[in-house]
N, C-alpha and C positions, 0 to 999 in steps of 0.2 A: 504494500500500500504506500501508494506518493507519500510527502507530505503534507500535500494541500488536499490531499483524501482523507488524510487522517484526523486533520484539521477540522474539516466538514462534519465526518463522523463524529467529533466530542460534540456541538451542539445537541441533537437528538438525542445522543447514550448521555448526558448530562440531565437533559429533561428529564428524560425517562427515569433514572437515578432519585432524583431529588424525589419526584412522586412517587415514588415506591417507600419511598422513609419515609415523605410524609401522611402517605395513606396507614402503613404498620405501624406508626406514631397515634394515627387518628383512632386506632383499633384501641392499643394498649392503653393510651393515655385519658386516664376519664377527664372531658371538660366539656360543659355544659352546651357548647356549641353543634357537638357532635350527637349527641342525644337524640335517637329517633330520627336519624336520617341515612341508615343503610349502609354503614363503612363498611362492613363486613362484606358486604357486598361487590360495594366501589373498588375494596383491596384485591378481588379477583377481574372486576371487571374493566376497571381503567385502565391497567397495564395490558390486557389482551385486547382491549381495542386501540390501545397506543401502539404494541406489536405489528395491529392487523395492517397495515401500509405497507411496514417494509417485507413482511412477509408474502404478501402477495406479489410487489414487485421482486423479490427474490426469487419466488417459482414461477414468474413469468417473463422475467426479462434476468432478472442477477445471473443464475447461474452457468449464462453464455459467458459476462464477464466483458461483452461488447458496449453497454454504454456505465458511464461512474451511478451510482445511486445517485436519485435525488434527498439530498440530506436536508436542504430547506425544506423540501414539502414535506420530506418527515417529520421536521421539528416543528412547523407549521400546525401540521394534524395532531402532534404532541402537547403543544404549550394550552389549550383550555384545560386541559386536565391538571396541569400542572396548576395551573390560576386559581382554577376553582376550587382545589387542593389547598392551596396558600389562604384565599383568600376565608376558606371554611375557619383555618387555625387562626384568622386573624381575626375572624368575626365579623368582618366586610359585611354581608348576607342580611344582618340582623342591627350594627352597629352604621351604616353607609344609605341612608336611605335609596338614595339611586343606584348602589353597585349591581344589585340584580339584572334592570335593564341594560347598564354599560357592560357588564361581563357578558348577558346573552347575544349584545350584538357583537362585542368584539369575540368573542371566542366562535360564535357562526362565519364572521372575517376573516378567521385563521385558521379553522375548517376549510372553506371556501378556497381561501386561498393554495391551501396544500392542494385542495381537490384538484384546484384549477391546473397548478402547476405538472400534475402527475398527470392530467388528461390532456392539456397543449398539445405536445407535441403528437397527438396520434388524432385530433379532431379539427375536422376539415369538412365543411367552412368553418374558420377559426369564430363567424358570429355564436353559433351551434353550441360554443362551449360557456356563454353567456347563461341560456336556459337550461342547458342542462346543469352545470354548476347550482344555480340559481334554485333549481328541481330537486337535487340532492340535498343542497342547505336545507330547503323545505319540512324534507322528508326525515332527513335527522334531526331537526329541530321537533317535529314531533315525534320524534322517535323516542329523542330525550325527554319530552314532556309525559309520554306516556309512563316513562322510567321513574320520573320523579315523582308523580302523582301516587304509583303502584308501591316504592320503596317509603315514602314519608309523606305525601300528602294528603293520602287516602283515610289516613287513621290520626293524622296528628294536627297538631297546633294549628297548622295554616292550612285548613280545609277550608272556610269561610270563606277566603277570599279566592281560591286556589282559582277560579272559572276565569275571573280576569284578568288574573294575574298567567296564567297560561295562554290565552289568548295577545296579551303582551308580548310574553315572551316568545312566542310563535313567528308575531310578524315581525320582531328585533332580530330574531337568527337568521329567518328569510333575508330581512334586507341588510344583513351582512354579508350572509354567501353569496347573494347577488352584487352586491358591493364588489367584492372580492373578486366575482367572477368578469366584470365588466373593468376591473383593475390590468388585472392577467390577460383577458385578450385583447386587450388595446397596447397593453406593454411588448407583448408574445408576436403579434402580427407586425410590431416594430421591425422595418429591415434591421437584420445585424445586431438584434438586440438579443442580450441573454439576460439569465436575473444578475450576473454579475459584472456587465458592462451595455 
């Protein structure tokens, strides 16, 4: 491995790192923040969907060994986990009255944008990757919603308000991945442009 491969690599395996400690942190450690929202869960389930990118790009492209990994768009599809992880142990959620709406569009942004990154170069006409970006953000914003409501909202403190506040958060993550997506193909379709010049 170069060393500007290797370089690339510590971003993503850095992420991934930090949320792993601080998910088995969020397990063992009692604090009130965590209470009733599913870590036991989250500690199986964030790191297998932080995996799920680079492992699929590995059985479909890595193990020719003909193009480098995209390491942005892993650490891209990486970092809300990691955020949402930080921001749980900091109390953001509960203590930030707006962090909820800001983290669901920026972490659908950094979705989006990984999405966008790993799908460019194979979607043509480059508009194409606008809505479909845009369609997945969608879909995994309610994806997560469904997750949220089924792990802690269903049964706990913030049922009351849960219908509006999911419908918020819905169209926050939407129009980040769309965001993101309409970022990537106007950058992407740039002659001559990559993410790093």
């Amino acid at each position: 491995m170069s060393r500007d491969r290797h370089t690339a690599a510590l971003l993503p395996a850095l992420v991934f790192v930090v949320t792993v400690v601080e998910l088995v942190a969020a397990v063992v450690v009692p604090a009130s923040q965590f209470e009733g929202k599913g870590w036991g869960v989250r500690l199986v389930v964030y790191p297998a969907l932080m995996l799920l990118a680079p492992a699929v790009w590995w059985a479909t492209r890595g193990r020719t060994g003909a193009t480098d990994p995209p390491y942005a768009a892993f650490a891209l599809l990486m970092l809300p986990f990691l955020s949402d992880t930080t921001a749980n142990w900091l109390d953001l959620f509960r203590d930030v009255g707006w962090w909820d709406d800001l983290s669901h569009f920026a972490h659908w942004f950094s979705l989006g944008a990984g999405l966008a990154l790993l799908l460019a170069p194979y979607v043509r006409p480059r508009w194409v990757l606008v809505p479909l970006v845009g369609g997945l953000g969608c879909l995994l914003a309610l994806a997560w919603e469904v997750g949220e409501y089924t792990l802690f909202i269903r049964h706990g403190r913030e049922a009351g308000g849960a219908y509006r506040d999911t419908l918020g958060d819905q169209a926050l993550g939407t129009s980040g991945a769309l965001l993101a997506a309409l970022l990537v193909a106007w950058w992407t379709a740039r002659p001559k442009r990559t993410l790093t010049g």
